[in-house]
N, C-alpha and C positions, 0 to 999 in steps of 0.2 A: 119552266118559266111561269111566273105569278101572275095570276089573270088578272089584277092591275098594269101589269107592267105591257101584257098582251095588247091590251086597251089605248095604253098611250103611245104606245107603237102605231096601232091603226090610226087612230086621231093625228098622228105624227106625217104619218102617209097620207092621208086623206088632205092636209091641209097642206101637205107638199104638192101631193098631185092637182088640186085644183087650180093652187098659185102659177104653176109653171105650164099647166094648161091653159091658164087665162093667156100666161106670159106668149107662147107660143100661135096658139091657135086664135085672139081676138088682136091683144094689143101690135103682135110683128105681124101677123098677120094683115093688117092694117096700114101700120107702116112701110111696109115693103106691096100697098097694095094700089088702091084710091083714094088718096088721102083728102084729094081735093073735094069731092061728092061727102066723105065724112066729117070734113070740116064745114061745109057750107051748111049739111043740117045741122051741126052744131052750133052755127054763127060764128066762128072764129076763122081766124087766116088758114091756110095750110101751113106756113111757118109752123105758130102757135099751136095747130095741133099736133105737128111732127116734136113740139119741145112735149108736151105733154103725152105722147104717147111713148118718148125714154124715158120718162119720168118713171110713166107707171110699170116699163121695163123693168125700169133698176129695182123699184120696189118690188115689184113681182118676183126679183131675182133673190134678192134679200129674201125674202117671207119664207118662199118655195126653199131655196136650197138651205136657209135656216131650220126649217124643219124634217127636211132631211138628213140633215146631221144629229140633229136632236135626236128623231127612230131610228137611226144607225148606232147612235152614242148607246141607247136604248138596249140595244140589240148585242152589242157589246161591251156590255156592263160599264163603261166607261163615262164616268161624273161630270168629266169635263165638257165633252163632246156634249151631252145630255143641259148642261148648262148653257154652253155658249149658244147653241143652236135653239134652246128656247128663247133665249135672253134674243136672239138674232130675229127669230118668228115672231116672237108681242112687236120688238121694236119696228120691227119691216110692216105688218098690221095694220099700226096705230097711223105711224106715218102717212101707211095708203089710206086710211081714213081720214085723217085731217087733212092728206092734199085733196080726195076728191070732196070734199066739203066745202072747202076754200074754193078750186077751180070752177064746183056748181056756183058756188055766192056768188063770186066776180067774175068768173070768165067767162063760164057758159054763158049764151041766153036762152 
């Protein structure tokens, strides 16, 4: 294996492992927690924070298992896998970045 290819394998894992650790361990964790005491510091309802905490599941789930398809695609030399799963990682990314920019501008206080 090409020590390029080595490379975007870990970077591939590394940005799998963080996303679906955030997914698991902050954002369900949370929701399956106190949601009321995390919304109150937040200033929003619990409702509202129970919509925004599937929100950043779903994208968390996108990002994370997008890039894991992408270091598996990697891993077995397959173009496809390697495509869709990056092409799935930028857009699951972008996405969780412009929602929590928008939710800091308007939602939070």
């Amino acid at each position: 294996m090409q020590r390029g290819v080595i490379a975007r394998v870990i970077f591939f894992f590394v940005i799998a492992s963080l996303m679906l650790a955030e997914l698991f361990m902050s954002n369900l964790g949370t929701l399956l927690g106190d949601v009321t005491s995390t919304s109150a510091m937040m200033g929003i309802t619990p409702d509202a924070e129970r919509t925004r905490l599937w929100i950043l599941i779903l994208l968390d789930a996108v990002a994370g298992l997008g890039a894991l398809v992408a270091a598996i695609g990697l891993l077995r030399k397959n173009a496809a896998w390697q495509r869709y799963g990056a092409l799935a990682t930028a857009i699951g990314l972008v996405l969780y970045g412009v929602y929590q920019f928008f939710a800091a501008l308007f939602q939070l206080n």
